[in-house]
Every structure is written in structure tokens, then in C-alpha cells.
N, CA and C atoms as a LAMMPS dump frame, in Angstrom:
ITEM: TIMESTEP
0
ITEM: NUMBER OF ATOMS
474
ITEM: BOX BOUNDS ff ff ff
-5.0000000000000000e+02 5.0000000000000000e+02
-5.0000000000000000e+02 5.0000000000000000e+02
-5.0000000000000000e+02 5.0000000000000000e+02
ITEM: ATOMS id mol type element x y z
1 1 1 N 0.846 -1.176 0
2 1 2 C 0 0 0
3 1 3 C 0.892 1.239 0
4 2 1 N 0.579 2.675 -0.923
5 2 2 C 1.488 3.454 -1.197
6 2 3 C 1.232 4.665 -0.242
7 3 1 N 1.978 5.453 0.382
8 3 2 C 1.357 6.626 1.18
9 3 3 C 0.157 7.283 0.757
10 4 1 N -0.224 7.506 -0.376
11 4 2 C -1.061 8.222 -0.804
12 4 3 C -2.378 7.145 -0.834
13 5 1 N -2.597 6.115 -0.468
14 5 2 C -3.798 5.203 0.2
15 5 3 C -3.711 5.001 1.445
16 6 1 N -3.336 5.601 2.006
17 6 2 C -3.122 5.372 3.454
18 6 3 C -4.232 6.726 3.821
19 7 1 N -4.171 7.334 5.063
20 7 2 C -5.493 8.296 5.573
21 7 3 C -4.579 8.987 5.948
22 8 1 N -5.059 9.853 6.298
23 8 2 C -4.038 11.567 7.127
24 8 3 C -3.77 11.329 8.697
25 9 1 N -2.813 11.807 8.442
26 9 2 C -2.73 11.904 10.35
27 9 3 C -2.757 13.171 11.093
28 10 1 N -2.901 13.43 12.068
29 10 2 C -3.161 14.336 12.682
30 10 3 C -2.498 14.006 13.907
31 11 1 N -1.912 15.418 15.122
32 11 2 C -1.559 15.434 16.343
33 11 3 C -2.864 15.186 17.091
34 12 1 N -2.257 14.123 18.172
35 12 2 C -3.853 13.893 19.171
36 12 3 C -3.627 14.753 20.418
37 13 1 N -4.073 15.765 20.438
38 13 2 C -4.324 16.954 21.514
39 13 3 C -3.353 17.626 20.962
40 14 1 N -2.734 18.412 22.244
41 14 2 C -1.627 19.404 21.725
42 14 3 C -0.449 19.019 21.583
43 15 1 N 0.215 18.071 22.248
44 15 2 C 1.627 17.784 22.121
45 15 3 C 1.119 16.154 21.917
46 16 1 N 0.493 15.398 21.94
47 16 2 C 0.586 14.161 21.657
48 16 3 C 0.779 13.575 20.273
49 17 1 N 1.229 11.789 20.313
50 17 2 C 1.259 11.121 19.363
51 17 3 C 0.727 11.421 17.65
52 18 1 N 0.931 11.445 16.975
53 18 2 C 0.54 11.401 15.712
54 18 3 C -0.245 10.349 15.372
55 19 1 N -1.704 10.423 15.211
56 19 2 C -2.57 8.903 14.521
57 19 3 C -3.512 9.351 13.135
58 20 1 N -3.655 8.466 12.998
59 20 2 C -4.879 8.443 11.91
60 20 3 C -6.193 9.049 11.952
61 21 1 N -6.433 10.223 10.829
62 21 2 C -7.591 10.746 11.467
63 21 3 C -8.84 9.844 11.558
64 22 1 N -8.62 8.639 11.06
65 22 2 C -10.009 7.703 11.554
66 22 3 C -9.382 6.834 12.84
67 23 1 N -10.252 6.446 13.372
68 23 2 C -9.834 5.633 14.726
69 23 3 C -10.597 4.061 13.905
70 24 1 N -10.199 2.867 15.276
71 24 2 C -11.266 2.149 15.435
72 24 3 C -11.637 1.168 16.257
73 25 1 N -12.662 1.745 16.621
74 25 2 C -13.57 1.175 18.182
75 25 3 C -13.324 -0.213 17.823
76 26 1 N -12.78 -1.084 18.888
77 26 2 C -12.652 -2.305 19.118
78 26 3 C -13.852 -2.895 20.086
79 27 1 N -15.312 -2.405 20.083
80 27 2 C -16.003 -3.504 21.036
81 27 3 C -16.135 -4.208 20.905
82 28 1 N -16.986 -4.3 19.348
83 28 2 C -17.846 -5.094 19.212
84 28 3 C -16.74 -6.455 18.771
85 29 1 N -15.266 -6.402 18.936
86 29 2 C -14.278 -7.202 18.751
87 29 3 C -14.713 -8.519 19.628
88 30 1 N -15.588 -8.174 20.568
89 30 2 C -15.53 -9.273 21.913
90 30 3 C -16.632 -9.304 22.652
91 31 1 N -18.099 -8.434 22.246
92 31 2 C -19.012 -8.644 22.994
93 31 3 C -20.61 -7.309 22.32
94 32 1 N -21.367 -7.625 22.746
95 32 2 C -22.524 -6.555 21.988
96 32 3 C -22.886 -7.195 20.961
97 33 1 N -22.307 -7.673 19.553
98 33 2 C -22.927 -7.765 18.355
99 33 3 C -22.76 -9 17.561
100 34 1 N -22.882 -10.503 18.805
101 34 2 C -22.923 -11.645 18.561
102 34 3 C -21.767 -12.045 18.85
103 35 1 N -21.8 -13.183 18.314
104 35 2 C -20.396 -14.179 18.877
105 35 3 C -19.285 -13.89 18.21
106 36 1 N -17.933 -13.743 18.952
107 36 2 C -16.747 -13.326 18.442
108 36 3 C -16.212 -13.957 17.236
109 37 1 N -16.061 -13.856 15.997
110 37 2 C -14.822 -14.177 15.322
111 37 3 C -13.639 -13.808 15.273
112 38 1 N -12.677 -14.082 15.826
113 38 2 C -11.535 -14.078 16.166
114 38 3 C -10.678 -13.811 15.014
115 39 1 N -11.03 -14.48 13.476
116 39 2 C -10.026 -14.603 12.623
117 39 3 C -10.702 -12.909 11.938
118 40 1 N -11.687 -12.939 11.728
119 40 2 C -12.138 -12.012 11.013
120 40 3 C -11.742 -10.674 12.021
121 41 1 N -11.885 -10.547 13.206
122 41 2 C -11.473 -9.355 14.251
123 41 3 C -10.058 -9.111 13.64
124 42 1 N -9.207 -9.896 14.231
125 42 2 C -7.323 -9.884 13.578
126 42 3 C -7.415 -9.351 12.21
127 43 1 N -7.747 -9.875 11.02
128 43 2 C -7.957 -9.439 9.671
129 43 3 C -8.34 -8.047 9.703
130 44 1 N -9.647 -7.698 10.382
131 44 2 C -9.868 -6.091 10.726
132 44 3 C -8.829 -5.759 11.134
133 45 1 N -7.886 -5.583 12.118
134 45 2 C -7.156 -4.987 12.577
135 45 3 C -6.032 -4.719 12.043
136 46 1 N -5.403 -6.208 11.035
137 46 2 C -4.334 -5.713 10.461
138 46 3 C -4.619 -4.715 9.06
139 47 1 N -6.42 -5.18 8.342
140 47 2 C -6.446 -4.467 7.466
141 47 3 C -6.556 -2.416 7.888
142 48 1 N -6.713 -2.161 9.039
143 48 2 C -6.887 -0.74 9.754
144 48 3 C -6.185 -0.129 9.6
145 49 1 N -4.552 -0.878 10.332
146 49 2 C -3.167 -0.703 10.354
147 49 3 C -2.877 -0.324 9.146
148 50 1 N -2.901 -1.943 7.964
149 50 2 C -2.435 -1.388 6.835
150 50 3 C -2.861 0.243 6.186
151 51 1 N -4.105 0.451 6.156
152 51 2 C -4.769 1.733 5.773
153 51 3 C -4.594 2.947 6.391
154 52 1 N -3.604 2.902 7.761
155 52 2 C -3.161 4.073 8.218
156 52 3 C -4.147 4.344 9.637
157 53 1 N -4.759 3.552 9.929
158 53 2 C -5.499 3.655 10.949
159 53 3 C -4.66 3.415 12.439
160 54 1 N -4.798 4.236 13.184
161 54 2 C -3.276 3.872 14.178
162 54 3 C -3.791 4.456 15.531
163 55 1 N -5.174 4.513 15.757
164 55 2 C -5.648 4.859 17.176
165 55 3 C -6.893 4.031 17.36
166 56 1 N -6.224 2.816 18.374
167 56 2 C -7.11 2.127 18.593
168 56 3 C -7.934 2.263 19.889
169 57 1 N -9.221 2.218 20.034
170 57 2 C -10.664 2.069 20.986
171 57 3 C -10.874 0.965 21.548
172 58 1 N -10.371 0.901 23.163
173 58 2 C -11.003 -0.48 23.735
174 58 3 C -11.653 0.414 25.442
175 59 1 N -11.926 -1.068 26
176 59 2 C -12.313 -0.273 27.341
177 59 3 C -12.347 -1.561 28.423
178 60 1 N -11.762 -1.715 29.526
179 60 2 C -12.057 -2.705 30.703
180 60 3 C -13.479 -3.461 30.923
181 61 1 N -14.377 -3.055 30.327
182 61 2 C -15.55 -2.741 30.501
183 61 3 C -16.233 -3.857 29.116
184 62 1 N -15.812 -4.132 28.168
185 62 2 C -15.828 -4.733 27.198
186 62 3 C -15.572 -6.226 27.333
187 63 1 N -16.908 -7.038 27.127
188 63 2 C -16.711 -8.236 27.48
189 63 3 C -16.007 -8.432 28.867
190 64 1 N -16.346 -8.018 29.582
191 64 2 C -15.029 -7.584 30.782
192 64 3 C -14.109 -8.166 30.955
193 65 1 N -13.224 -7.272 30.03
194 65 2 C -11.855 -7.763 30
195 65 3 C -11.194 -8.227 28.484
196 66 1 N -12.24 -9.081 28.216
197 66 2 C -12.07 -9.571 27.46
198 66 3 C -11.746 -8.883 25.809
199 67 1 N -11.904 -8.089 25.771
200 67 2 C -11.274 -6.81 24.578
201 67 3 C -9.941 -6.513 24.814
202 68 1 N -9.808 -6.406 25.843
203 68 2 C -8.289 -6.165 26.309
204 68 3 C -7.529 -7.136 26.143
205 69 1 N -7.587 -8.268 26.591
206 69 2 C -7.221 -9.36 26.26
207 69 3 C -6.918 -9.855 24.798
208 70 1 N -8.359 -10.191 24.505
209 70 2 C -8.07 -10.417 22.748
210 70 3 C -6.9 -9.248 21.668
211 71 1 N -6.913 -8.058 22.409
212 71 2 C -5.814 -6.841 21.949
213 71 3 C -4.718 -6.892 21.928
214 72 1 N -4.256 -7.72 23.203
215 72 2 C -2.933 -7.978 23.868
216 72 3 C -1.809 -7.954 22.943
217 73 1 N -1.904 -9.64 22.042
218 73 2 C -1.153 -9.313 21.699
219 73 3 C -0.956 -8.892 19.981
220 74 1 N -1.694 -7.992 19.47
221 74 2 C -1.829 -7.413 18.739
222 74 3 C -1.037 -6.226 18.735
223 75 1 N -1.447 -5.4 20.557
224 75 2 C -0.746 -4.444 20.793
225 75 3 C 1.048 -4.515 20.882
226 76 1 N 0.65 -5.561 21.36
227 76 2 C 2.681 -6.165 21.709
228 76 3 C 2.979 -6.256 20.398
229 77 1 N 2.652 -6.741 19.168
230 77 2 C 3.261 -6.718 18.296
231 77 3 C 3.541 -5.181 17.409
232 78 1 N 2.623 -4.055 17.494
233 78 2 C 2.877 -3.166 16.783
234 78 3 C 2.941 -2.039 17.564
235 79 1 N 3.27 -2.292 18.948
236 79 2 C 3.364 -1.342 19.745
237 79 3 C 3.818 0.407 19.524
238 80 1 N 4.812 0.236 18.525
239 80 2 C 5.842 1.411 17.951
240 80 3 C 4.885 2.121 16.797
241 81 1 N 3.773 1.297 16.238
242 81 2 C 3.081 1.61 15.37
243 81 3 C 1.629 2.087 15.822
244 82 1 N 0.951 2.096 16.809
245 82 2 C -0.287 2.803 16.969
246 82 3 C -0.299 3.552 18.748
247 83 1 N -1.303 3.645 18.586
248 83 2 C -1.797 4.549 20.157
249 83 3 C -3.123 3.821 20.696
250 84 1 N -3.056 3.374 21.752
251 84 2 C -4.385 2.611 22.117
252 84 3 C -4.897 3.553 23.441
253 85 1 N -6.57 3.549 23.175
254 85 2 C -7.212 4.398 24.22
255 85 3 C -8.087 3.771 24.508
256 86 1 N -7.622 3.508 25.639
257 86 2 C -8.743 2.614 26.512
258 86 3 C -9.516 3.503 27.731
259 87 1 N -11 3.581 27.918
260 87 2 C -12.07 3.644 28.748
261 87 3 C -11.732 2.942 30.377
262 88 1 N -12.155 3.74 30.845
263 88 2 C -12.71 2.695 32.933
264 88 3 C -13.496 3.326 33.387
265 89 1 N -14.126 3.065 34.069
266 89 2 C -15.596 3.715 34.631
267 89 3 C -16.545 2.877 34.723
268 90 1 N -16.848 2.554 33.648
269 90 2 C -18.227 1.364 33.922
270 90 3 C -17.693 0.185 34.405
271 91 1 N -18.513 0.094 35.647
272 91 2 C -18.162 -1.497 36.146
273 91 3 C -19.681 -2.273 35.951
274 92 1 N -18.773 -3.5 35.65
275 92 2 C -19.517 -4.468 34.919
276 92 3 C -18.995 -5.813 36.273
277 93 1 N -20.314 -6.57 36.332
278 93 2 C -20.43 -7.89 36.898
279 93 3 C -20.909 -9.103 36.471
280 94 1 N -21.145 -9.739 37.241
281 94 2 C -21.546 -11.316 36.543
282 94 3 C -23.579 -11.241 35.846
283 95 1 N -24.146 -10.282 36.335
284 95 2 C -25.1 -9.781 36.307
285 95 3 C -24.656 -8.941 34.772
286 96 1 N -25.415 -9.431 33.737
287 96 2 C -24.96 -8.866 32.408
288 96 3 C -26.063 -7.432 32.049
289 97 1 N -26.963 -7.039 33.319
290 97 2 C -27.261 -6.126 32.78
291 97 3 C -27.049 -5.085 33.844
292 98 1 N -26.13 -5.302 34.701
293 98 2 C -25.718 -4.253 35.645
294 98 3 C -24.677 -3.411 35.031
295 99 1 N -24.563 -1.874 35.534
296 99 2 C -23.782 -1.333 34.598
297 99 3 C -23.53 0.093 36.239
298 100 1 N -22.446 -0.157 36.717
299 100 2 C -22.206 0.621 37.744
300 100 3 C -20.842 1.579 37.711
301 101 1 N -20.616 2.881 38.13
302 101 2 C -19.564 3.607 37.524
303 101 3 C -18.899 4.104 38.938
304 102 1 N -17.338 3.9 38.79
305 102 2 C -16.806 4.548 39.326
306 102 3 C -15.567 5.206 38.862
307 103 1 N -15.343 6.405 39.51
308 103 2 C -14.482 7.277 39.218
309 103 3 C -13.601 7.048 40.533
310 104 1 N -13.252 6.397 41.353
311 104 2 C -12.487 6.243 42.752
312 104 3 C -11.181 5.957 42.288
313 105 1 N -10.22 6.822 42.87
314 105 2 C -9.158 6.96 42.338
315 105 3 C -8.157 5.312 42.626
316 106 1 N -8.72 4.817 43.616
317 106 2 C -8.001 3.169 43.383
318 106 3 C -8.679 2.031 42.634
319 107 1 N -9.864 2.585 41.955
320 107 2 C -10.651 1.909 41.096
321 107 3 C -9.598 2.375 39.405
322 108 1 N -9.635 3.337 39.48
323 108 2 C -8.607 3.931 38.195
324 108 3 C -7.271 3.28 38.19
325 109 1 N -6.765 3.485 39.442
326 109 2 C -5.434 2.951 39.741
327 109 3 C -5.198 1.7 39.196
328 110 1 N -6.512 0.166 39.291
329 110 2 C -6.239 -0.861 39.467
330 110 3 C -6.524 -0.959 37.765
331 111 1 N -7.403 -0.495 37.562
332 111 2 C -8.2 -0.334 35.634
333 111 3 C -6.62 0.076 35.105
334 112 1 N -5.772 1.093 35.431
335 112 2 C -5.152 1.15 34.335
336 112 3 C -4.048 0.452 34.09
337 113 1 N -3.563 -0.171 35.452
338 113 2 C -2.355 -0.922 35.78
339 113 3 C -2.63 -2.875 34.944
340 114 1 N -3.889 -2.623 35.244
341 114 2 C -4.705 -4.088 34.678
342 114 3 C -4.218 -3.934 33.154
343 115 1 N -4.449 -2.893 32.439
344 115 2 C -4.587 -2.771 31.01
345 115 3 C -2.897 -2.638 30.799
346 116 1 N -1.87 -2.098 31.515
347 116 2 C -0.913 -2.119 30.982
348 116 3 C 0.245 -3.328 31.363
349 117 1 N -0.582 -4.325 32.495
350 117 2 C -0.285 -5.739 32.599
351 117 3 C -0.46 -6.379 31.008
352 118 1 N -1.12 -6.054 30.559
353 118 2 C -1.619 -7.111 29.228
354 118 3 C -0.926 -6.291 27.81
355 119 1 N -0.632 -4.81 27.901
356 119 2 C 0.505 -4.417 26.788
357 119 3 C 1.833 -4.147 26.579
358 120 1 N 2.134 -4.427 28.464
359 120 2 C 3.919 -4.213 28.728
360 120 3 C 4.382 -4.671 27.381
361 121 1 N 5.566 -3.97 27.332
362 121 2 C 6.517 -4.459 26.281
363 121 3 C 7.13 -5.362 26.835
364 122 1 N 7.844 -6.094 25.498
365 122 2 C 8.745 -7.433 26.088
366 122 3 C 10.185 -7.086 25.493
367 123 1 N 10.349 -5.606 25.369
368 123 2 C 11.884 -5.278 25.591
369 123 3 C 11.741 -3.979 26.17
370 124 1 N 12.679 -2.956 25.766
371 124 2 C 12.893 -1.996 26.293
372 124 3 C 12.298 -0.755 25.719
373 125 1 N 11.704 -1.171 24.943
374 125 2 C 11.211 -0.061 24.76
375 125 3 C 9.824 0.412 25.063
376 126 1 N 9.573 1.973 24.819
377 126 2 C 8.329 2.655 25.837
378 126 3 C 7.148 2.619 25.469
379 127 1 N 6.395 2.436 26.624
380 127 2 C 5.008 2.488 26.253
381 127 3 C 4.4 3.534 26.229
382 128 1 N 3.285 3.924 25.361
383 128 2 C 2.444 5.199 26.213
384 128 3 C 0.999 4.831 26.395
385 129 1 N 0.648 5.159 27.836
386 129 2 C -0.908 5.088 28.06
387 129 3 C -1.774 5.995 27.468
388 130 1 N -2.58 5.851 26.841
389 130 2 C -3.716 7.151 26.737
390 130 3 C -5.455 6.517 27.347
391 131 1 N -5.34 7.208 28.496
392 131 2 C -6.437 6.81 29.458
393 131 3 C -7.724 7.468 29.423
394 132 1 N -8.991 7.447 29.468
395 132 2 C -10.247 8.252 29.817
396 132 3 C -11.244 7.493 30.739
397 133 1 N -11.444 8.835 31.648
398 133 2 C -12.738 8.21 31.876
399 133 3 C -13.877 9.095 31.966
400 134 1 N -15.014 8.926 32.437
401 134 2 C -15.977 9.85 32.366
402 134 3 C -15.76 11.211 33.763
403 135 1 N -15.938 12.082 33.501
404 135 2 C -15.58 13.522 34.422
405 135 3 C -16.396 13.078 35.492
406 136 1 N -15.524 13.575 37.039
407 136 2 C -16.046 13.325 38.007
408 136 3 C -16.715 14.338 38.608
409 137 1 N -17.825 14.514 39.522
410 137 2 C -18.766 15.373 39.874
411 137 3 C -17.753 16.314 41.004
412 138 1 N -16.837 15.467 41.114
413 138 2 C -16.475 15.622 42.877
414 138 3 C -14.897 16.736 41.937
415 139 1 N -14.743 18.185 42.328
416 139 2 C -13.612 18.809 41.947
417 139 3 C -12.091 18.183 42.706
418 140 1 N -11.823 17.731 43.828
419 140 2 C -10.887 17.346 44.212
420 140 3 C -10.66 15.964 43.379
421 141 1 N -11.39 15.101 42.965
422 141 2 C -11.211 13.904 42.522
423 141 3 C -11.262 14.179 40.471
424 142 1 N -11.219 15.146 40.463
425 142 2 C -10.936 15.466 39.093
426 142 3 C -9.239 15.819 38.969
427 143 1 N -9.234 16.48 40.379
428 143 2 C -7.933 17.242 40.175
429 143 3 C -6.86 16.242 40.465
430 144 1 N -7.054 15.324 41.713
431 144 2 C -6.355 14.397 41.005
432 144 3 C -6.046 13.364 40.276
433 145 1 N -7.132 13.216 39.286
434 145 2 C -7.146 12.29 37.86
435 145 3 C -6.111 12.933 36.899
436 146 1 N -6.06 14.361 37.203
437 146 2 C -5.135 15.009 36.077
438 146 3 C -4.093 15.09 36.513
439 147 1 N -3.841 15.224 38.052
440 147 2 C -2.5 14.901 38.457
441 147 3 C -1.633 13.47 38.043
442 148 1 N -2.978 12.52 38.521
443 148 2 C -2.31 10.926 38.223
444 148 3 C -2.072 10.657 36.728
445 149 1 N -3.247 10.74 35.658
446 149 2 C -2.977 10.99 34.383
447 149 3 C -1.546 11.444 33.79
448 150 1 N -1.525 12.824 34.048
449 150 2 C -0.218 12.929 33.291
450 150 3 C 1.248 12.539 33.379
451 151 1 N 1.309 12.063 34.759
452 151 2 C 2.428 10.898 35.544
453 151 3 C 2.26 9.737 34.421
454 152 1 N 1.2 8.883 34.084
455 152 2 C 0.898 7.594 33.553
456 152 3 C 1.516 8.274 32.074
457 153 1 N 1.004 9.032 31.529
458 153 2 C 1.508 9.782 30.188
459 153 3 C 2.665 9.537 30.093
460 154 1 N 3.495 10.093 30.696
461 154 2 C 4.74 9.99 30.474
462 154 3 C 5.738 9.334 30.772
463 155 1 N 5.241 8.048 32.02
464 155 2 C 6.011 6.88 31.977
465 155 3 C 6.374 5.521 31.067
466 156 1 N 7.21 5.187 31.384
467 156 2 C 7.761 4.367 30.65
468 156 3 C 7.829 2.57 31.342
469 157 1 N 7.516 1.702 30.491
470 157 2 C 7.706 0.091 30.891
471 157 3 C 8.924 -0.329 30.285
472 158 1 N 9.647 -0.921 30.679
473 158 2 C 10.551 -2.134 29.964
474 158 3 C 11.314 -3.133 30.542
């Protein structure tokens, strides 16, 4: 595929990563819209990549867990090549139509450490998180999401 079939990229915020101005939502990769195909999900993903698509959509919350998982090692393999943004907030239980949210800063803590258990690199080189969750009502617990956030930004695994 030649640059000029590939899609545009764009800076994501002000100083961040360079991706593709299309994204693509990984839910329905693992839950919502019938039973998983696995071969056909992978095929999506590498055909995305190929096309310049390089900001990928998952969330803890997805199949719980299970998006993340199936991502894994997708992410490990092209790590140097995309940006993954993963969701926390909705908590999900064995009860498939419960849908409960927290913003508690050791609920975040454990959501994002979970997600970067499953994309550590397996050498030395760096990862970057790009995290969201839904805005908290409470101003002290906003303030420090943006404190903890931009710490996670700019650390490094290897």
C-alpha cells in the first residue's frame, strides 16, 4: 500500500502522538454484536493498520476484559506503530445487565495498571498510556485524575 492510500494523520491533543484521522472502536471485537470471530477481528485490525489507521478504541468494561485481552497481543506486536485508548468507569459484573460507575481513584489505579499488565513491552522499549474516563462530579477527585494521568503519560515500561 502506497502513502497516498493510506489516511491523514493528525496530532492527538496538543503535544501528543501522531494517529490516523479515523480511529477504530474495538467492542464489538468481543461482545454486543454476537459471537466473536476471532479470525475475522485480527484481519480487521491488520487491514486498519495497513490503511493508516493507528488509534485504537477499547475499554475494561468490554466483554469484561475480554477486549483487552483479545488486543494484547496485537498491541505487543505493533506497539511502535499505533496509540491505544482505553475507557474505565463502567463497572460491569456477573449480572450482564448491571452497569455501575466509578471514578475512585483506586478503582482507576487498578483499571489502568490491569490494562498495561496485558501491553507491557517485552523489551525496552516505551510504552504510552492514553487513558479516559468519564468527568467526576467531585472537583478534588478530578484534580487528582489530572494529576495521576499525566504521571501515567509519560512513563515508561521495559
Amino acid at each position: 500500500m502506497t502513502t497516498a492510500d493510506t489516511i491523514a494523520t493528525v496530532e492527538l491533543g496538543t503535544d501528543g502522538p501522531r494517529v490516523g484521522v479515523q480511529g477504530l472502536g474495538c467492542m464489538g471485537m468481543s461482545e454486543f454484536y454476537g459471537d466473536t470471530d476471532e479470525r475475522a477481528a485480527r484481519d480487521t485490525l491488520d487491514a486498519a493498520l495497513e490503511a493508516g489507521v493507528t488509534l485504537l478504541d477499547t475499554a475494561d468494561a468490554y466483554g469484561r476484559g475480554a477486549n483487552e485481552e483479545f488486543l494484547a497481543p496485537f498491541v505487543r506486536a505493533h506497539r511502535d506503530e499505533i496509540t491505544l485508548a482505553t475507557k474505565f468507569a463502567l463497572v460491569r459484573t456477573d449480572d450482564p445487565h448491571y452497569r455501575g460507575i466509578s471514578n475512585d481513584p483506586a478503582y482507576i489505579r487498578t483499571a489502568v495498571e490491569a490494562s498495561l499488565r496485558l501491553w507491557a513491552p517485552t523489551s525496552s522499549t516505551s510504552t504510552t498510556c492514553t487513558a479516559a474516563t468519564r468527568p467526576s462530579r467531585s472537583p478534588s477527585r478530578s484534580a487528582r485524575w489530572r494529576s495521576w494521568s499525566s504521571r501515567a503519560r509519560s512513563s515508561s515500561w521495559g
